[in-house]
C-alpha positions in Angstrom: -10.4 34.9 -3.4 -7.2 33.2 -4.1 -6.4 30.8 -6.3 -3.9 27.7 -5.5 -2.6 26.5 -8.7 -1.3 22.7 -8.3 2.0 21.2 -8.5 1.8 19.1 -11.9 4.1 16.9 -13.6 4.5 15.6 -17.1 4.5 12.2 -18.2 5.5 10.1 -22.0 3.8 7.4 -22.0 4.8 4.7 -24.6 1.7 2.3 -25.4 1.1 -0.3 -27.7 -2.8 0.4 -28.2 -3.9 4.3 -29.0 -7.5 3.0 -28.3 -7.1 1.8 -25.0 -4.6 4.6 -24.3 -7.8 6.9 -24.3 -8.1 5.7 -20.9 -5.2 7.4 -19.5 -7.5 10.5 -19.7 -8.7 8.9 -15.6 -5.3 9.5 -14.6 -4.3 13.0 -15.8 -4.8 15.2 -18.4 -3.8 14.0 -21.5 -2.1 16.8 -23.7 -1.0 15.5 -26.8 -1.3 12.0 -28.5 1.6 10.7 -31.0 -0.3 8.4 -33.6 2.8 7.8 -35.8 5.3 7.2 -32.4 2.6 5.8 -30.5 2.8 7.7 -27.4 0.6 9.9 -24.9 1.4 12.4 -23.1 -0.3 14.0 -20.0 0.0 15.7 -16.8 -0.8 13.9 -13.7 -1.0 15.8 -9.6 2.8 16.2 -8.6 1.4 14.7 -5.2 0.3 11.5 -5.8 2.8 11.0 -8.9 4.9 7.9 -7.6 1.4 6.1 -7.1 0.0 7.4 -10.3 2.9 6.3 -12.2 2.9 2.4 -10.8 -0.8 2.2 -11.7 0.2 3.5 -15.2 2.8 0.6 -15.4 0.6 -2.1 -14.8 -1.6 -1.8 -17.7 -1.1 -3.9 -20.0 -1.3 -1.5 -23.0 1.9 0.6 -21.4 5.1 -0.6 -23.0 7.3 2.2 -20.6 6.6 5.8 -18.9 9.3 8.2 -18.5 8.9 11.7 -16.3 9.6 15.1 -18.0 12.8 16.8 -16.9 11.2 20.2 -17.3 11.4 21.1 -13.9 14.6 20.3 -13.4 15.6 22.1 -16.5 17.1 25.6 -16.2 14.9 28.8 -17.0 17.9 31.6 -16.8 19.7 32.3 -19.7 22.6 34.5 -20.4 23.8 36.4 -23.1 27.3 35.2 -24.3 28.3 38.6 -25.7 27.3 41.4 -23.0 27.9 44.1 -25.7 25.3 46.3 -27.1 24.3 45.8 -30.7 24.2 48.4 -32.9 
């Protein structure tokens, strides 16, 4: 049995209502809730993400979304100095 892990990507949405922004949780998984900076932020199916992100916009509690750059981030780091410590 193999498992097929999905394609996901993260989303910060900026609301103006943290109660009606409990309603995100339809759309994605929500990870992590800002009370203070009023913002949500979830994980929605890299598949259908365009369409997922213009339904986001349109309610009226969403003040702006913005996609995470993780992805597009690089993972490889090198070591400036290539000497051994002692």
């Amino acid at each position: 049995m193999s498992m097929i892990i999905a394609e996901r990507l993260g989303l910060a949405v900026w609301v103006k209502d943290l109660k009606a922004a409990r309603s995100l949780g339809r759309m994605g998984n929500i990870h992590y809730v800002s009370k203070r900076l009023k913002y949500v932020f979830l994980y929605i199916d890299g598949q259908k993400a365009e369409q997922t992100i213009r339904r986001i916009e349109r309610l009226y509690f969403v003040d702006r979304v913005q996609r995470s750059f993780r992805r597009e981030l690089s993972t490889e780091f090198h070591k400036l100095n290539q000497s051994p410590t002692v």
